[in-house]
Structure formats: C-alpha cells, structure tokens
N, C-alpha and C positions, 0 to 999 in steps of 0.2 A: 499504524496501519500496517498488516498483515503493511507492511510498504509499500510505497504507491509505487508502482512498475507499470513502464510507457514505452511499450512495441515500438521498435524501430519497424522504418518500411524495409520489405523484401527485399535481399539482393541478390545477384546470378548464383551466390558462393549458399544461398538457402541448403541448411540442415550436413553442411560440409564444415570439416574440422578444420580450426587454424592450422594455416603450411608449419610446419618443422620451423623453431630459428625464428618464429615472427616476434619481432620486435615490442619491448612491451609497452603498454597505453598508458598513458597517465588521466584518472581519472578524479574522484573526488569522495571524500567521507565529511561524515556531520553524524551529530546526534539531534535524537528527534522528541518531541513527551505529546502526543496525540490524548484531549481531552473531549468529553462525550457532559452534553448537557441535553436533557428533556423536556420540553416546554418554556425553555426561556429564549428572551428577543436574542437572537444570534447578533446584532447589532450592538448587544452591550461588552461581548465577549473582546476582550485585550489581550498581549501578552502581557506575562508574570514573569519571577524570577527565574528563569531557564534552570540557574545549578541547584535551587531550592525543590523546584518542580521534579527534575529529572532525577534528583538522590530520593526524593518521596516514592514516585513513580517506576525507580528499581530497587525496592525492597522484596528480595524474594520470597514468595509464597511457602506458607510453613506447608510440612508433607504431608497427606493423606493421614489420617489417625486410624489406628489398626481398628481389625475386627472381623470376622468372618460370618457368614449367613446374611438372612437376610435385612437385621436392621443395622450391622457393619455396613450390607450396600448401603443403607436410605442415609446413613452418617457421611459415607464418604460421598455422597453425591450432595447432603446438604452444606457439606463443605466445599467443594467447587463450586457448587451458586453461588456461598458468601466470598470467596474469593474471584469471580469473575464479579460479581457488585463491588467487592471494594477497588477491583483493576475501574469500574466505572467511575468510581468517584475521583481514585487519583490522580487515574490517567492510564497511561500506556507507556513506557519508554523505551528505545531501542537506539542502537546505533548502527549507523549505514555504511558501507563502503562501495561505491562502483568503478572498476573500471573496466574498459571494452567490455569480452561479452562472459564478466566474471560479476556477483554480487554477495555479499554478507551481508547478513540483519543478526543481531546482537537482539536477544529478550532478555535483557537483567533479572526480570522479574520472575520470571519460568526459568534461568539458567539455562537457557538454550541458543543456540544460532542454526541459520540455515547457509548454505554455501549457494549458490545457481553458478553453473560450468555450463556456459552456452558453448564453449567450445569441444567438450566434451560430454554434452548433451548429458549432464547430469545433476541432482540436487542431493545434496547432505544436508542431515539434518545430525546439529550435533546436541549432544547433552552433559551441559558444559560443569554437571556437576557431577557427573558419576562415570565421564569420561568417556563414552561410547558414541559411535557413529552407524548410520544406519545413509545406503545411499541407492536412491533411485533413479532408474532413467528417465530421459524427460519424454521419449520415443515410446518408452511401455511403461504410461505410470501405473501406480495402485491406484484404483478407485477408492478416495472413503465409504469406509463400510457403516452399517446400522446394526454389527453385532449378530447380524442372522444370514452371515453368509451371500448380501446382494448389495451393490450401489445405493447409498444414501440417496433418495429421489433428491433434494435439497441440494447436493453437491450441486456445485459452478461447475461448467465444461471444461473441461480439461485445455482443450485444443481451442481455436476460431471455428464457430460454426459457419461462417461466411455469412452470419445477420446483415443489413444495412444500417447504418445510422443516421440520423437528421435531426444536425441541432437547430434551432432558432436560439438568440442570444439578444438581450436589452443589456448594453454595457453605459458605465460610466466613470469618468477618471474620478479618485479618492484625493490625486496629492499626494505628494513626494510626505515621505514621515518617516525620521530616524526610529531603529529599532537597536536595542543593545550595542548603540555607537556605529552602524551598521544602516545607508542611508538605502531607503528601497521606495519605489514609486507602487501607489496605491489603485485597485482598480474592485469593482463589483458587477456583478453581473449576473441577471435573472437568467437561468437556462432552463429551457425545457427540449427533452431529449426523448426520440421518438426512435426503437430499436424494432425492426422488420426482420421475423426471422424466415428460415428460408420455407418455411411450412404455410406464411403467410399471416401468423399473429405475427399483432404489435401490443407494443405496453409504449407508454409514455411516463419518464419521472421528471421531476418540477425540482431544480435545485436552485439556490441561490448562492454566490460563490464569492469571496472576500479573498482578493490574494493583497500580499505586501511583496513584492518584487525584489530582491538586490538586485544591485549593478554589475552581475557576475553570470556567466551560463549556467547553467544547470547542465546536468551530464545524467543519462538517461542508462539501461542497460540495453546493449545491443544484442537480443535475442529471439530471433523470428522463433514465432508457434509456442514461445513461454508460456505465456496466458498469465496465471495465477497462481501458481504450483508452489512458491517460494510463501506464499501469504500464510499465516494462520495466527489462530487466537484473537482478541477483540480487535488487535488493529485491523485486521481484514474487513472491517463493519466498513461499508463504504469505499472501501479501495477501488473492489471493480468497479462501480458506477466513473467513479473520480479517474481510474486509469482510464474505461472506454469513453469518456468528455475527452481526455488530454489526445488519445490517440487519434478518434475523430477529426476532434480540430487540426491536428498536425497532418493528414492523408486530404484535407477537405481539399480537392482542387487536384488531388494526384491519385484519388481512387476514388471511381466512379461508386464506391457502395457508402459514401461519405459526404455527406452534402452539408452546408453550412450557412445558416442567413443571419445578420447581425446588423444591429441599430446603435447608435453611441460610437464612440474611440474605438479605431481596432484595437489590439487587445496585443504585448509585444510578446513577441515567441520566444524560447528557450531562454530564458531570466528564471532566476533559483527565488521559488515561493520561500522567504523568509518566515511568513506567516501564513495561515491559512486558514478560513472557515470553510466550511461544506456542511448548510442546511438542507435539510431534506421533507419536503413537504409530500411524498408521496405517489401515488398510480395519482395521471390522471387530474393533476392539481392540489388546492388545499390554501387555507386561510394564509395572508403573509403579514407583517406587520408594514407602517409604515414607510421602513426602509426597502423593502422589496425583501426581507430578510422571514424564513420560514421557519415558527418556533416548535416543529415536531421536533422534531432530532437534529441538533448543531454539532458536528467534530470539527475542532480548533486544531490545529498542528500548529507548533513552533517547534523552529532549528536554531542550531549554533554550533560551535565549535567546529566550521567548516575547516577543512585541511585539503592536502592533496596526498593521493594515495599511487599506486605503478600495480597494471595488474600481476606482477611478477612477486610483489609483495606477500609474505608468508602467513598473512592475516586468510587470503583465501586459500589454505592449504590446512586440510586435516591435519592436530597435530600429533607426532610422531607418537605421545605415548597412547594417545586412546584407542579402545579396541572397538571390533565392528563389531555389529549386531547385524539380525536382520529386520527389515523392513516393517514395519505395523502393516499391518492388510486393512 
C-alpha cells in the first residue's frame, strides 16, 4: 500500500515547524508484501513465508525497452500493463520507517523511496537507482497531470475536503493466533462506510476487514493536512478507503464530522495489524460469502521484521551523493 497513513488529530502547533534542538522521537519500521486477489473467498487468504514473499515481491522491474514513434509508445505501454499484472500476482513490497512527523517507504521493486517531512512540510521522492531526488512541498503540491496540461479528474484530493464520515461496524472476536512466533489477537468486522461531501453527495463502500493484532502499539505518522501525497503505485489500491476507516474510527467521539455505531467486541485501538485483509465489495453493497467476507477484491498485508528506528536517523535524510532533479508536473 501506496502505505497505509492515518492522520493524527489537529493540534494548536498545526502546519508550524518543529522548534530548533527538538529532541528526537523514537518510532518504528517493518517490512510489508501487500497481496491483491480477485474473486476469491477472502476468508481463505493466510499468511505465507514473509522472506520467501518479500524477496519475490522486490524484484525489480526490468526498464522500458527502447523505441521511438508510435509503436515504441504502444510497446512501452504494453510493457507497463504486464508489469503492473505481474506486481498483481506477486504482490507489492515495501519497507516502512515512521517516526514523529517524519516517514520513508522503500519500493524494492520500482527502486524508489519517498521521504514525508511533516516538519518541514515536504515530500522527496527518491530514485534509488539512478540516484536523483526530486522534492515537493506539501503546502503547494503538483497536481497529477493527464499529459495535456490539466489535473487528472481521477486524482484523490490533495488536502481534507472537510467530508463527513459515518461508519456502522458488525464486529467479532477471531482468538488469540500466533503469527511467525509473534502472538496477536484476531478480530473481523463488516463495515459499511458512508462519506458526506460538503456539496452534499454521499457514496457508501462495503468492506470487510480481518485484522491479527500484536501485542505492541503501532506508531502512526504525525502529519496534519498529509492526506495521501506519500502513496503511489499499486499499493495505493485501497489505502485511502483503509486510512479514511482507521482515521474515522480514531476522531469518532472527538470530531463531530465522525460518527460511529458498532455491534459485537469493541474493537482495541492502536495495536500494530500483523496481518490484514481488506475486502471490498463496492458502492453501495454487493454479494458476501458466508463469512461476511467480500470476494470482489481482497488485499492481504503482512508485516515483520518490526524494529525501532529515532527520527534523527539518516534513513530519512536525502543521501549526500544524489543529485536533484525537478519535479514531474
């Protein structure tokens, strides 16, 4: 997942730079391999071998094959299809680092990382194979373009439009279940999620959600007004739905545009999803199987190799030999 990033609530210090000498955070890294199945019982989906998975899932994509005119373009674009189909089949792999209001994702597969600098309200994207960085503000970003000069209609909003949200949730406890020697509590839970925007539409999407719990916090990135800006490539399928569920639930009871109604075990808060499904049954509803589990579209995440990281650490810091670039528009 383009990574799943979950808004912290606002505070006095909003869109203001850490003071000088601020002490640094100790946060947290893991590696992740996000897998995408289509039409099967999300209900059957397990974890695999994590170092088997994640070495398949960063093998990097071979380069563009030359060519110029017009059937060089239709080559080099039927090569990007079959390479975003075979990212479907293996998977997706990335490695995380958060701490305070700093984040890196690692794409093995693409050669690339992004950096997010909530304190210096900036995002780098770097290109881990040919050495260059390219860095934009999070204050004035680029719009994705469509090649002709205007905003992608498609593009996600940059910023909070100030939507509302309203979940309804049918939970139920799974049971404690060791994961890679790693003992985490099980839960699932029908959601249907109802977004109010301020113009007055609503859409409603139908998920079904399988988390495994450890016994550990999860550690979040601290960055009012981020949104999505750090996400891209297939992991991002699902992100925003899955960030705006987790953000919801966490504001439900502390911001009135956030409401929340629930049936079954509440459900425990800031515990590190070891595993995770997110089935997605669509606008609106859609057929489920007998476990409550929806077989349009299932993404599986599993984690490991959790660590601890200091955001002082020079993993978020451009390194010295690579050179800038500018920006893609």
């Amino acid at each position: 997942m383009k990574r799943l990033l979950v808004l912290a609530a606002l505070t006095a210090t909003f869109g203001l730079l850490a003071p000088a000498g601020a002490s640094p955070v100790t946060g947290m890294s893991y590696d992740e391999v996000m897998k995408f199945s289509m039409g099967a019982d999300a209900s059957t989906l397990q974890p695999g071998d994590f170092d088997s998975d994640f070495q398949t899932a960063s093998q990097p994509q071979p380069p563009p094959k030359g060519g110029g005119g017009m059937f060089g373009g239709i080559a080099a674009a039927m090569q990007q299809a079959a390479g975003a189909m075979a990212m479907f089949k293996t998977g997706v792999a990335t490695r995380h680092y958060i701490a305070g209001g700093k984040e890196r994702v690692d794409y093995p597969a693409m050669q690339q990382a992004t950096i997010t600098d909530c304190d210096a309200r900036t995002i780098s994207k770097l290109d881990l194979k040919n050495k260059t960085y390219s860095v934009t503000s999070m204050d004035h970003p680029i719009p994705p373009s469509t090649g002709r000069g205007r905003s992608s209609p498609n593009a996600p909003p940059v910023n909070d439009d100030g939507s509302k949200i309203s979940l309804a949730l049918t939970n139920r406890a799974l049971g404690p279940r060791t994961i890679a020697g790693i003992a985490t509590d099980g839960y699932q839970s029908n959601v249907a999620m109802t977004v109010t925007r301020p113009n007055g539409d609503t859409s409603t999407s139908n998920m079904a959600l399988t988390e495994n719990l450890a016994r550990m916090s999860t550690v979040s990135l601290v960055c009012p007004a981020a949104g999505m800006l750090g996400a891209q490539g297939p992991a991002a399928m699902g992100a925003g739905q899955y960030a705006a569920l987790m953000r919801a639930m966490s504001l439900s009871g502390k911001d009135a545009r956030f409401t929340m109604s629930a049936t079954g075990p509440t459900l425990p808060t800031n515990r590190f999803p070891l595993f995770l499904i997110v089935a997605f049954s669509g606008q609106g509803g859609g057929s489920q199987n007998a476990s409550g589990q929806s077989g349009t579209l299932a993404i599986a995440t599993q984690r490991a190799h959790v660590a601890s990281v200091r955001s002082d650490d020079a993993i978020f810091s451009v390194p010295p030999d690579f050179t800038k670039v500018s920006a893609s528009p």
